[in-house]
C-alpha positions as semicolon CSV with decimal commas, in nm:
position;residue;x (nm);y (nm);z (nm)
1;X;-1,534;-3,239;-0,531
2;X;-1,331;-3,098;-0,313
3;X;-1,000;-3,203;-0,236
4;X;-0,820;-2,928;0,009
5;X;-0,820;-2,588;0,102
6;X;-0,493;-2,438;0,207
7;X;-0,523;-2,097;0,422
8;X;-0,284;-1,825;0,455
9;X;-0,304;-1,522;0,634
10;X;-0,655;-1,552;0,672
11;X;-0,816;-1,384;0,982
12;X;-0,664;-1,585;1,275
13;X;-0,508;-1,841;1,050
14;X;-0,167;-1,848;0,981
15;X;-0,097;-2,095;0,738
16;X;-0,263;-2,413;0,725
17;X;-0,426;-2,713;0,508
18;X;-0,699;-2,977;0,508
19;X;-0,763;-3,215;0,324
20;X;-1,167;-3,366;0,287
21;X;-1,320;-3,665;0,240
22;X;-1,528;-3,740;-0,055
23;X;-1,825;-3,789;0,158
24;X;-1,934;-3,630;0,452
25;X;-1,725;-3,418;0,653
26;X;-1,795;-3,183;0,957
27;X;-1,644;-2,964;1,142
28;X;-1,679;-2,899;1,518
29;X;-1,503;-2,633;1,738
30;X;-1,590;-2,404;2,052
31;X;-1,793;-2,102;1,996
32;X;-1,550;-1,804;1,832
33;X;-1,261;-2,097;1,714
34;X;-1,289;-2,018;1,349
35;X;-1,518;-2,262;1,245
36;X;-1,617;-2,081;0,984
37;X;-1,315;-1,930;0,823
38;X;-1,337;-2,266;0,641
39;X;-1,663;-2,162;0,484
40;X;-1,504;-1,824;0,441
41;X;-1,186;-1,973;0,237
42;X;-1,417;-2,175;0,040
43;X;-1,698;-1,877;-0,039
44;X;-1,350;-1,645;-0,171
45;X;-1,282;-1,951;-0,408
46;X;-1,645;-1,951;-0,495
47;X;-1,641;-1,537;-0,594
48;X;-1,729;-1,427;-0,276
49;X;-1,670;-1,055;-0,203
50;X;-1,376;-1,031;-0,041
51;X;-1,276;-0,775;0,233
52;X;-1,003;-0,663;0,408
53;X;-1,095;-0,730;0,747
54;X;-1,006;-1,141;0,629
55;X;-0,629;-1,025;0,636
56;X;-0,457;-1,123;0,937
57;X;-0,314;-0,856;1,192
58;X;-0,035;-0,771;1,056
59;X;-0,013;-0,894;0,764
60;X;-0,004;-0,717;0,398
61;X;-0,204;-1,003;0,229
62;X;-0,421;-1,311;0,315
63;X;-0,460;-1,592;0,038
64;X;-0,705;-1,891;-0,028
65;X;-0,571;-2,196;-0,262
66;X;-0,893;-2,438;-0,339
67;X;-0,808;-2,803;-0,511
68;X;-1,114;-2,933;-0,668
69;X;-1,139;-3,272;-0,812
70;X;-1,370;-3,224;-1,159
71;X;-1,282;-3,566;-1,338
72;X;-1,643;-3,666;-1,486
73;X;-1,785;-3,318;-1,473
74;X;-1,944;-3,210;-1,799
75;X;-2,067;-2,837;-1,658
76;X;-1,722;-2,733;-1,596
77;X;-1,566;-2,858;-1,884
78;X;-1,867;-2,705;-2,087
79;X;-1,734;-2,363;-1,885
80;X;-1,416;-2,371;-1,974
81;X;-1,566;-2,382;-2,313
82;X;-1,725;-2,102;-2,289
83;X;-1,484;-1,911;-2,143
84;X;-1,185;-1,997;-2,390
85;X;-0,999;-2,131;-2,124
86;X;-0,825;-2,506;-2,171
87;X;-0,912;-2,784;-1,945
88;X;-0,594;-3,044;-1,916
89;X;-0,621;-3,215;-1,578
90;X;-0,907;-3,330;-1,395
91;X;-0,774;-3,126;-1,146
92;X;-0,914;-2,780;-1,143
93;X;-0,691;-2,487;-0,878
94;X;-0,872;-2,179;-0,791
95;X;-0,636;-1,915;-0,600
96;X;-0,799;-1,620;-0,430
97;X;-0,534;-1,330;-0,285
98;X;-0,646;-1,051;-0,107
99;X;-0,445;-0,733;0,049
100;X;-0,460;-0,546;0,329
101;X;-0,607;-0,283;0,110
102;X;-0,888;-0,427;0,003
103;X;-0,750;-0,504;-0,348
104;X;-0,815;-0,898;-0,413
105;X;-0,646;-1,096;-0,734
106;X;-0,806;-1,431;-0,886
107;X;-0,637;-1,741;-1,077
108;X;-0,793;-2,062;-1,178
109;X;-0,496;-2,352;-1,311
110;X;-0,267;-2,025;-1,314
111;X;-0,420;-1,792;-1,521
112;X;-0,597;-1,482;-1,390
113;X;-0,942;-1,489;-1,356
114;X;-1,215;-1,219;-1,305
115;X;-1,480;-1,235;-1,004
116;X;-1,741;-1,253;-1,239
117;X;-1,537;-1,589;-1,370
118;X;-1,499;-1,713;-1,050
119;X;-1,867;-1,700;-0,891
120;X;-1,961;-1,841;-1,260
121;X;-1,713;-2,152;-1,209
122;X;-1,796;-2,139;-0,834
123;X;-2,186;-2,181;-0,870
124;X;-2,087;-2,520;-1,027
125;X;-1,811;-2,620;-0,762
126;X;-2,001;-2,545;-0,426
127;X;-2,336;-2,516;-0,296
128;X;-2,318;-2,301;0,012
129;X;-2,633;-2,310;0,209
130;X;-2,623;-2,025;0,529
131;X;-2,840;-1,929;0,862
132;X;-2,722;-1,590;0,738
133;X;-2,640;-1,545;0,384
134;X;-3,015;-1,643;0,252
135;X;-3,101;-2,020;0,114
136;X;-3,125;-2,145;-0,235
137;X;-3,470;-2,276;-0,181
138;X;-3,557;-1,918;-0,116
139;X;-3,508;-1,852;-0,497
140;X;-3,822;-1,946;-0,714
141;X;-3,594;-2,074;-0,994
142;X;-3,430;-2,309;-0,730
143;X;-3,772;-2,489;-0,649
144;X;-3,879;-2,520;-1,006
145;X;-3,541;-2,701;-1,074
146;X;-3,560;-2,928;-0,741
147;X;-3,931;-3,040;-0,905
148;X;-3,846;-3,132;-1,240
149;X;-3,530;-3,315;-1,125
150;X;-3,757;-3,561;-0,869
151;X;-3,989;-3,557;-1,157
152;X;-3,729;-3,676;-1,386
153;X;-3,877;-3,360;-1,617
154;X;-3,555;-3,323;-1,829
155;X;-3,671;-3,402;-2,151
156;X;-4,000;-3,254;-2,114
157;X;-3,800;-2,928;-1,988
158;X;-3,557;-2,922;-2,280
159;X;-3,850;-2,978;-2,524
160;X;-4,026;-2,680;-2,407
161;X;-3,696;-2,434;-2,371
162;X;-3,629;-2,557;-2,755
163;X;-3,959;-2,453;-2,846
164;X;-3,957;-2,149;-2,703
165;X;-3,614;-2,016;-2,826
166;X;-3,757;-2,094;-3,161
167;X;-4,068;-1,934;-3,110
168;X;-3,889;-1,614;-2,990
169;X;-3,637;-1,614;-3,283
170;X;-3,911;-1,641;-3,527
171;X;-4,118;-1,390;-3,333
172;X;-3,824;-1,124;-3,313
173;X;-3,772;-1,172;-3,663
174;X;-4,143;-1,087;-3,784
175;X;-4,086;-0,768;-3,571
176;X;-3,753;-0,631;-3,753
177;X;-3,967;-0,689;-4,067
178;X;-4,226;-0,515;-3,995
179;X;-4,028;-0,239;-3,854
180;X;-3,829;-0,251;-4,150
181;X;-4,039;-0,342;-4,418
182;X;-4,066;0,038;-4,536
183;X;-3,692;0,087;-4,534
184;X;-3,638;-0,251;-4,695
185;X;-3,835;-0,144;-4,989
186;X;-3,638;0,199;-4,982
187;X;-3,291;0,025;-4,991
188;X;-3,431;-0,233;-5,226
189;X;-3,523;0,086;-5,485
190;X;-3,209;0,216;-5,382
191;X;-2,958;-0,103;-5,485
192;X;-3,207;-0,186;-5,781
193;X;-3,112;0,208;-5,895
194;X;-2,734;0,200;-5,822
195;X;-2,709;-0,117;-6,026
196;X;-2,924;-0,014;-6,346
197;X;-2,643;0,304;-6,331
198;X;-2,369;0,104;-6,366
199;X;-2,461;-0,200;-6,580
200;X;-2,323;-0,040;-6,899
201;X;-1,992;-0,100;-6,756
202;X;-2,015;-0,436;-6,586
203;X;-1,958;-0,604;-6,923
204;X;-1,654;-0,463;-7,045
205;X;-1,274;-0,421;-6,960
206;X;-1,245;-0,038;-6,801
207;X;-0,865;-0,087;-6,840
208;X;-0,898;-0,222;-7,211
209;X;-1,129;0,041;-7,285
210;X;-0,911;0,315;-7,160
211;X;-0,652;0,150;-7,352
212;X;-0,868;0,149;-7,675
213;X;-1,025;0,483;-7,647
214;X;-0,664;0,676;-7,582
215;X;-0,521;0,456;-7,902
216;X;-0,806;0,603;-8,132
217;X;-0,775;0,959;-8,031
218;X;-0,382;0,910;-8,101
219;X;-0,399;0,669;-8,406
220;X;-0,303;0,958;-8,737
221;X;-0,015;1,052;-8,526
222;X;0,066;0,666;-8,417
223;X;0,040;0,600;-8,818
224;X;0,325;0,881;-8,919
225;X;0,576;0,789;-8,631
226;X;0,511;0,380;-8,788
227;X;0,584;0,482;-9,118
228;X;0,900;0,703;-8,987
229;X;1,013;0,395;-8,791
230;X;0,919;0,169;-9,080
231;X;1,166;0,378;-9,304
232;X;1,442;0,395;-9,027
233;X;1,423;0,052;-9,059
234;X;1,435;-0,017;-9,469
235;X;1,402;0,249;-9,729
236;X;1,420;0,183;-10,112
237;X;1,657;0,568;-10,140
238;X;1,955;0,642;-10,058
239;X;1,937;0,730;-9,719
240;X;2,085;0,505;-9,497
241;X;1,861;0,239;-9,315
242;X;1,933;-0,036;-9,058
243;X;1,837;-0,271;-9,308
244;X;2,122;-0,176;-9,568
245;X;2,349;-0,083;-9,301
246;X;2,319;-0,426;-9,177
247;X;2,334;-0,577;-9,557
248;X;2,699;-0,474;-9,565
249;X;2,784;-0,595;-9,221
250;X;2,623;-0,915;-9,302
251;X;2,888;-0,921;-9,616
252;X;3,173;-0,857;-9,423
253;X;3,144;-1,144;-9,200
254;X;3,032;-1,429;-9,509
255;X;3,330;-1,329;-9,615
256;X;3,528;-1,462;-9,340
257;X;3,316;-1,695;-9,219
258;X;3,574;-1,980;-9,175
259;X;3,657;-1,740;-8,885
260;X;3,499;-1,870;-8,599
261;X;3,388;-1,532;-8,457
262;X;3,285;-1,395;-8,842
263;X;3,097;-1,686;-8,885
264;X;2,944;-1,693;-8,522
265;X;2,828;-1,341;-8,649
266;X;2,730;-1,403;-8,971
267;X;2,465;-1,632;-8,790
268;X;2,326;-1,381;-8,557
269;X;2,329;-1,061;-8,817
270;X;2,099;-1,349;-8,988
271;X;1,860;-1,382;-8,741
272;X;1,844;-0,976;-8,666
273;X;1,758;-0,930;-9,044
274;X;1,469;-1,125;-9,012
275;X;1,314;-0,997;-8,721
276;X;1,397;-0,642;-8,887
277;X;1,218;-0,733;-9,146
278;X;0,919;-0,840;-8,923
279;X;0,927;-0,547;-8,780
280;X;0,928;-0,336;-9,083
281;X;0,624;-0,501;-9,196
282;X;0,406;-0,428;-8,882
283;X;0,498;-0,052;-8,876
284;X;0,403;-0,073;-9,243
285;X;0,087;-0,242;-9,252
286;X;-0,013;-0,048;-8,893
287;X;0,100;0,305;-9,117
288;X;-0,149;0,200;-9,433
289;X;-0,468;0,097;-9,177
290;X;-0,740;0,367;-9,200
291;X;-0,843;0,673;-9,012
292;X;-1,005;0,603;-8,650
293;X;-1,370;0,479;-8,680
294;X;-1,540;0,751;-8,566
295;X;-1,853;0,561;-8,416
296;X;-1,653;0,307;-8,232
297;X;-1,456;0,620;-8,076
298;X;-1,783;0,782;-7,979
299;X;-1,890;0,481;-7,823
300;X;-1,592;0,458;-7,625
301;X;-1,610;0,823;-7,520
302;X;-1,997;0,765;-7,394
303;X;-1,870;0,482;-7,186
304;X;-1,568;0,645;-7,013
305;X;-1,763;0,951;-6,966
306;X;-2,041;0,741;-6,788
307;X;-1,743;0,600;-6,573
308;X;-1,620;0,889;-6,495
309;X;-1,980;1,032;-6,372
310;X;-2,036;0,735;-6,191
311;X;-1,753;0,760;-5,986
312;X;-1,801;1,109;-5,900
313;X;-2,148;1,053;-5,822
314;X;-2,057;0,783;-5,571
315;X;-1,728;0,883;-5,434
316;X;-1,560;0,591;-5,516
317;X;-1,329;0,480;-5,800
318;X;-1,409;0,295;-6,161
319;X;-1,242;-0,050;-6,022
320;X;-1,399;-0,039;-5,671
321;X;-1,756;0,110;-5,826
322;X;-1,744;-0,218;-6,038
323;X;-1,659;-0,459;-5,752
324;X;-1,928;-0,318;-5,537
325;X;-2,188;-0,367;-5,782
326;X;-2,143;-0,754;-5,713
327;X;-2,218;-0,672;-5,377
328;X;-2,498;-0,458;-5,419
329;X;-2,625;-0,737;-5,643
330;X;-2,609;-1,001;-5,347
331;X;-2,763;-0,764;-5,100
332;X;-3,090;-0,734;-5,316
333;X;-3,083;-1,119;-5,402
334;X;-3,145;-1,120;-5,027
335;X;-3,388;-0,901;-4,955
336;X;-3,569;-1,011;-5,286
337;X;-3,591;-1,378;-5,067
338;X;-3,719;-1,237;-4,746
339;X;-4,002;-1,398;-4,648
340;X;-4,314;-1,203;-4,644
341;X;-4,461;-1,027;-4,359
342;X;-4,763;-1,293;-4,381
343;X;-4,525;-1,575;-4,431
344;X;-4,340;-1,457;-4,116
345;X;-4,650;-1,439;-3,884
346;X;-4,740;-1,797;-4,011
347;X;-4,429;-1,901;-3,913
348;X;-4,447;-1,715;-3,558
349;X;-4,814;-1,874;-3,496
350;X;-4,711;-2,205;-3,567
351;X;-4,398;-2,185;-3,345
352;X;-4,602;-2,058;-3,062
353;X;-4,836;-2,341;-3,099
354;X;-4,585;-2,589;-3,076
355;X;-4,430;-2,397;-2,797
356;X;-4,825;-2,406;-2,588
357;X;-4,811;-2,802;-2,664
358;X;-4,487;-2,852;-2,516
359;X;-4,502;-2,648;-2,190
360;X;-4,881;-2,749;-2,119
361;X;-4,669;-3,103;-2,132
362;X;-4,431;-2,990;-1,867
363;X;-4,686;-2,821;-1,646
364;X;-4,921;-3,078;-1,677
365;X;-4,659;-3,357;-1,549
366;X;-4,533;-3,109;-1,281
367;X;-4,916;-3,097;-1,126
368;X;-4,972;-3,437;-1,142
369;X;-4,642;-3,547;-0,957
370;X;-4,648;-3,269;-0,737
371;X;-4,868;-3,422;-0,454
372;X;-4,633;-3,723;-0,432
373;X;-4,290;-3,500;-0,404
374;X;-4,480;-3,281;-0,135
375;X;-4,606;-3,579;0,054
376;X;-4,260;-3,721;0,046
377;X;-4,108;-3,402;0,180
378;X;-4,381;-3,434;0,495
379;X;-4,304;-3,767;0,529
380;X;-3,873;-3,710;0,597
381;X;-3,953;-3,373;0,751
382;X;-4,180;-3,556;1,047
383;X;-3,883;-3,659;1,254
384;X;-3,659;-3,366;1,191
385;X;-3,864;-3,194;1,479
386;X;-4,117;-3,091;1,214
387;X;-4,431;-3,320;1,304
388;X;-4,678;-3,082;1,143
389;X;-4,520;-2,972;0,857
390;X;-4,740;-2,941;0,531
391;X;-4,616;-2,851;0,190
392;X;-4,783;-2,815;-0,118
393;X;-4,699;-2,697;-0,421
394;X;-4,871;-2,369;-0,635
395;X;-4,946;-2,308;-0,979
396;X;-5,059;-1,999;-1,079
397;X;-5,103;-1,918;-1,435
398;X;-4,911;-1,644;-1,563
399;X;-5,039;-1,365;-1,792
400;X;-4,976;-1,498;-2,140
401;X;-4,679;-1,175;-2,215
402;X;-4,516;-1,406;-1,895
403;X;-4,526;-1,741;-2,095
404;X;-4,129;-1,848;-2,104
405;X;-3,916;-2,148;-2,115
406;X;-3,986;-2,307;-1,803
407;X;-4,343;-2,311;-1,839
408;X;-4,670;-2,125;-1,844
409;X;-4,712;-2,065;-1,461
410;X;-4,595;-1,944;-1,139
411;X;-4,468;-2,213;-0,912
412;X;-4,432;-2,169;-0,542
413;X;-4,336;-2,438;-0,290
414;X;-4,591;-2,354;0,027
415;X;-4,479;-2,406;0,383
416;X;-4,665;-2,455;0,728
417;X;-4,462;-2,567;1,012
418;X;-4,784;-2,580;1,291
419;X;-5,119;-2,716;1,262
420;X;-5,409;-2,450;1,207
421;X;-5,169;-2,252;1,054
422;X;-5,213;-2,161;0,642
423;X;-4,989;-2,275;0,425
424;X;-4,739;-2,001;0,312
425;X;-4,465;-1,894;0,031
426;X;-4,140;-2,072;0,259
427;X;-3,950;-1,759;0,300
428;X;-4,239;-1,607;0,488
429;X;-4,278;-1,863;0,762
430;X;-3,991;-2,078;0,773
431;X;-3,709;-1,990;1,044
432;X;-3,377;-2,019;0,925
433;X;-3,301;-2,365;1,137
434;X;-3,639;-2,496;0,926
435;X;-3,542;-2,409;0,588
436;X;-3,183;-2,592;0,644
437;X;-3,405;-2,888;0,748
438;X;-3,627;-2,833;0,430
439;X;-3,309;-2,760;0,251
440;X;-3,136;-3,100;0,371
441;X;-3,456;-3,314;0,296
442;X;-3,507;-3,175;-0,076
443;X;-3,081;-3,236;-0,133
444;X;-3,133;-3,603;0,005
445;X;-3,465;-3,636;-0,215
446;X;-3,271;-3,498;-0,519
447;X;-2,945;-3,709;-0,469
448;X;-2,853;-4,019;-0,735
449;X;-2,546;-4,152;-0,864
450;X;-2,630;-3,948;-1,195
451;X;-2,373;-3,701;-1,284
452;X;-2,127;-3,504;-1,056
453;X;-2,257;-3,273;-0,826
454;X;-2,189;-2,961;-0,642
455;X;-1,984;-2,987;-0,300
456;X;-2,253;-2,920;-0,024
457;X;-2,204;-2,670;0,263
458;X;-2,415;-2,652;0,599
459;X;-2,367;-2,415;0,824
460;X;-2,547;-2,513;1,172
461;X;-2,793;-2,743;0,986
462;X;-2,896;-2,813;1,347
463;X;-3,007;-2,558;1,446
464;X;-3,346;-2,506;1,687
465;X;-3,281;-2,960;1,720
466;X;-3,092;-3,183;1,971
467;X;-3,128;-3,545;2,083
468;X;-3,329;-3,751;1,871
469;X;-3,394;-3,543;1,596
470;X;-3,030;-3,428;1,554
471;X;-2,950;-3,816;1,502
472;X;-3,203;-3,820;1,224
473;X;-3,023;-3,475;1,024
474;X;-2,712;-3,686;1,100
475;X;-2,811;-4,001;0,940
476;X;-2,943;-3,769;0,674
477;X;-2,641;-3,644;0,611
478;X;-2,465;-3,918;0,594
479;X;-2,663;-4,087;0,328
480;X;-2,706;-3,776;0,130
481;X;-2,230;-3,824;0,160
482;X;-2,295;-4,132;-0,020
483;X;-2,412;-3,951;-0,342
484;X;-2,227;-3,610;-0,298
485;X;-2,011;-3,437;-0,052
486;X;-2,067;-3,283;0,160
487;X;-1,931;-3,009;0,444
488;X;-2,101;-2,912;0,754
489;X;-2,076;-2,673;1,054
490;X;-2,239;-2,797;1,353
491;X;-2,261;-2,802;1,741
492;X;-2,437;-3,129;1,776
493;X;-2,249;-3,503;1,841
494;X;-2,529;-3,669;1,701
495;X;-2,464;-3,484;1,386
496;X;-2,099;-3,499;1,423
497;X;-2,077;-3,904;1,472
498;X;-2,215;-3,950;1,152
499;X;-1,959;-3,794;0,905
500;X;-1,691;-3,976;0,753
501;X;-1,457;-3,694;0,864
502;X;-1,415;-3,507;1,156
503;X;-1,256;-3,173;1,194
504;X;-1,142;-2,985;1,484
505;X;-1,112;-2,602;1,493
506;X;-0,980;-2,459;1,788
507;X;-0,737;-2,143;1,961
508;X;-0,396;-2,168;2,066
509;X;-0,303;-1,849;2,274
510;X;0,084;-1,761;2,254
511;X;0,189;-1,383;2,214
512;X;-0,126;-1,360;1,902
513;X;-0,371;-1,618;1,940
514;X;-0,440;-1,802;1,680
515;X;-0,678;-2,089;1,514
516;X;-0,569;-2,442;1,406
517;X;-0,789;-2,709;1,240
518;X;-0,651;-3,053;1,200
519;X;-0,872;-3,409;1,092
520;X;-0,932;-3,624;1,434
521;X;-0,996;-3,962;1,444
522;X;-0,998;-4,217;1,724
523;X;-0,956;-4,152;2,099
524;X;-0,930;-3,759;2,015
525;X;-1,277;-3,757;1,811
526;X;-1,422;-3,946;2,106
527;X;-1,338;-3,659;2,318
528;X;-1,416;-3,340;2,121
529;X;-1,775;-3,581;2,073
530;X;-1,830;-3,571;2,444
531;X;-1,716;-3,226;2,473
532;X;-2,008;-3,182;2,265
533;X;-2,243;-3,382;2,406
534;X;-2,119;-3,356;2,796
535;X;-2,001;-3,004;2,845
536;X;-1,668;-2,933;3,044
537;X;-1,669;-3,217;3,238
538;X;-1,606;-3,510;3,017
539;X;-1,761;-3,805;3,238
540;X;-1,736;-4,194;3,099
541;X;-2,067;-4,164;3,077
542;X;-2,051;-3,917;2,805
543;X;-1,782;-4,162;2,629
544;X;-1,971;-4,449;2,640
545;X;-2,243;-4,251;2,505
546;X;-2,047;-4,135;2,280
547;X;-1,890;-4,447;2,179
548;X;-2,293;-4,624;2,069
549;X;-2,345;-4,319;1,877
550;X;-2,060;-4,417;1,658
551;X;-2,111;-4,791;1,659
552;X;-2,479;-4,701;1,585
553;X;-2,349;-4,551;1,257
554;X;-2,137;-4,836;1,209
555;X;-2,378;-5,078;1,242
556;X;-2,619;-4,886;1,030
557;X;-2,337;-4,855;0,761
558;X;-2,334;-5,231;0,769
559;X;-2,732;-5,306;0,724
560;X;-2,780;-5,059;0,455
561;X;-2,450;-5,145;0,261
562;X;-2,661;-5,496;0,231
563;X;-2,997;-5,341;0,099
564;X;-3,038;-5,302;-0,309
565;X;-2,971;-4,980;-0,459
566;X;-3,274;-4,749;-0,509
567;X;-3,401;-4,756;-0,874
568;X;-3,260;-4,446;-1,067
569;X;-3,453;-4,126;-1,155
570;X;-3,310;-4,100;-1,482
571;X;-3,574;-4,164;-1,751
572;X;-3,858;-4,166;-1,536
573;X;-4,162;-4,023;-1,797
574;X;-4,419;-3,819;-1,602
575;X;-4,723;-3,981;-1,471
């Protein structure tokens, strides 16, 4: 919803706000006040294009702040999901800034936005419909929607958009395999190869094995330097060793070993011998081993040679070659599970069967409701100066390659606003003061307390209509303000006495004229109402006039605030 729009800059505004009611609101001015730089601020917040010819006379930038009240509303907090944006309030700002230049700069809650963002967001926000800028109903997509949600088609709907996403995952999966079913048994060969090269070394230790293979090829040598240490260490001649040499300084200190330091010594020089004497042993018993086994050596030399191929062969080294054969491994484990090409067309076959049964369900409950909706369209179209409109609804089967998630055919809402006249696709017989009639009706039709809405714009509804029949798009209007709100341009009282507020656009001339809008109530609305209905010359007979259209509303207020709510769509299985 709505909650203000504050204008700066903007054409022949200089800075104002308003504020709107939840409900119904219009807006009323002499031809050329500015009526619709309201529509104008609120299309920029929506993603309009914006252009430089908005920024005032002499000014360097014009700028639109929107307020929008979005406590309740899952579609925009399921955008700013998408988006990675964060939702805190239930107060969503949108901020629209445009130069002189042409340049124009978006925020929404602060945080720059893109145009694409914005028209995204705004598509949720408002629902503009235009004399000029081309009606929703025009769109195919639009009319399709409008059906299923009188229908109360939801479920049906969703059934057959889950069944077709499934059908065309499945079915564009079948196609890679086929398409790839030549190279998959190439890259199978391929990985099934590369792993057969290296399996030799996938059970072993490459580091232990170099460590292995460079002791064997070193071990006579390693066995004289052990022997030469080993003697270092304790020899039986008369060469001196560490083991004799540390005999006699192992004497020196028993000796005085009521001396704390000797006998602190004597203790350590203990411990040394021993470990010497470990020592010793190792070198000695690694000196006597025998010579390198030749056929362990020449196994070791067949598997670092096979590394060492390998790993040219493949450009990559021992340690990564080894850790990409685990990969490798996994990659053929899952094209080795693959389902089969004739598996996979099963698969697609049943999912398109399923698909058929659940859009033949939707289209089937669209034609047999469709009669009703289009003879309750006639029937609220009759006194909106359309007393021989017909509509009726067309299905046209598409070609199967058309088949898609809403359905298996064409549908087309057909118009005829005169008797003897065929009944026609709306956008080729309608005028545009018709098709914000038809527009109005199908909005009403649609409305229910289910679920926040979009806000609602009209501009000059009322267009081609006066007297009676501008009383009935009035009273339509206000009812539909009970469900959503709603904004509307228009030059008729009829249509203005029935909002629940009333605003006033109109020029001040000083030395730059300029436009002011302001909420009337009261004596003042009773005056810009007779304006409207009376001309100039504002008689009491216009006021009194005037003054029954709003008690009228009143009064009606009153009588239907009495009558039992309408039984809700929501549920509603098709007939």
């Amino acid at each position: 919803m709505l909650i203000s729009l504050t204008l700066q800059n903007l054409a022949l505004i200089d800075e104002k706000e308003i504020s709107f009611d939840e409900k119904f609101n219009v807006i009323t001015g002499e031809t050329g006040a500015g009526k619709s730089l309201i529509l104008d601020a609120l299309s920029l917040c929506a993603g309009e294009r914006a252009d430089s010819g908005m920024v005032r006379h002499g000014c360097d930038e014009a700028s639109v702040f929107g307020e929008f009240d979005v406590s309740g509303n899952q579609k925009v907090a399921a955008w700013f999901a998408e988006h990675d944006r964060t939702l805190d309030e239930p107060v969503l700002l949108i901020r629209r800034k445009i130069s002189s230049q042409g340049r124009s700069k978006s925020w929404i809650n602060g945080v720059p936005a893109s145009i694409s963002e914005l028209k995204s967001l705004g598509a949720i926000l408002v629902n503009i419909h235009s004399q000029h800028a081309g009606l929703e109903l025009l769109k195919p997509q639009f009319v399709v929607e409008w059906l299923d949600e009188i229908g109360g088609f939801g479920e049906l709907k969703q059934q057959s958009k889950l069944a077709f996403d499934s059908y065309q995952s499945l079915k564009k999966q079948a196609e890679q395999a086929r398409s790839q079913s030549a190279q998959r048994a190439d890259r199978m060969a391929l990985l099934s190869a590369k792993i057969a090269d290296i399996e030799p070394l996938l059970s072993v230790d490459f580091e232990q094995i170099e460590a292995e293979h460079d002791e064997l090829c070193n071990l006579e040598q390693l066995m004289r330097e052990a022997l030469q240490a080993a003697t270092l260490l304790d020899s039986d001649d008369d060469t001196p060793s560490v083991a004799s040499l540390l005999s006699r300084a192992m004497r020196i200190c028993d000796n005085h070993s009521t001396n704390k330091t000797f006998g602190e010594c004597s203790q350590l020089l203990a411990l040394a011998q021993e470990q010497i004497q470990e020592a010793t042993a190792k070198l000695v018993n690694y000196a006597d081993q025998q010579l390198p086994d030749e056929a362990r050596l020449n196994e070791l030399d067949t598997l670092l040679g096979l590394a060492h191929r390998l790993s040219g062969k493949y450009h990559t080294p021992i340690a990564e070659l080894i850790a990409d054969a685990t990969n490798w491994q996994q990659e053929l484990d899952m094209l080795n599970n693959l389902p089969d090409n004739d598996t996979l067309e099963a698969q697609v076959q049943t999912a398109y069967q399923a698909y058929l049964q659940a859009a033949e369900a939707l289209d089937e409950a669209r034609i047999a409701h469709a009669p009703d909706v289009c003879e309750r369209l006639e029937a609220r179209l009759l006194p909106l100066a359309l007393p021989n409109a017909r509509c009726e609804f067309a299905f046209n089967k598409k070609p199967e390659q058309q088949y898609n998630a809403q359905g298996t055919y064409e549908i087309a809402l057909l118009f005829s606003a005169n008797v003897g006249m065929p009944l026609q696709p709306l956008h080729k017989v309608a005028s545009g003061g018709e098709l914000s009639r038809i527009a109005l009706v199908m909005q009403v039709m649609a409305s229910g307390d289910g679920g926040a809405r979009p806000t609602l714009v009209f501009d000059e509804v009322d267009v081609g209509i006066s007297g009676g029949t501008a009383q009935v798009v009035g009273e339509l209007l206000r009812t539909l303000g009970k469900h959503q709100q709603l904004l509307a341009i228009t030059h008729q009282a009829q249509v203005a006495a029935a909002a629940h507020r009333h605003i006033l656009v109109h020029k001040e001339h000083g030395e730059q004229t300029v436009s002011d809008m302001r909420i009337i109530t009261g004596e003042e609305q009773i005056d810009e109402l007779a304006r409207m209905s009376g001309g100039v010359n504002i008689t009491d007979a216009t006021r009194a006039h005037v003054k029954s259209l709003l008690a009228d509303i009143r009064h009606a207020d009153e009588l239907t605030a009495n009558l039992p709510a309408e039984p809700s769509k929501q549920g509603r299985k098709a007939p």
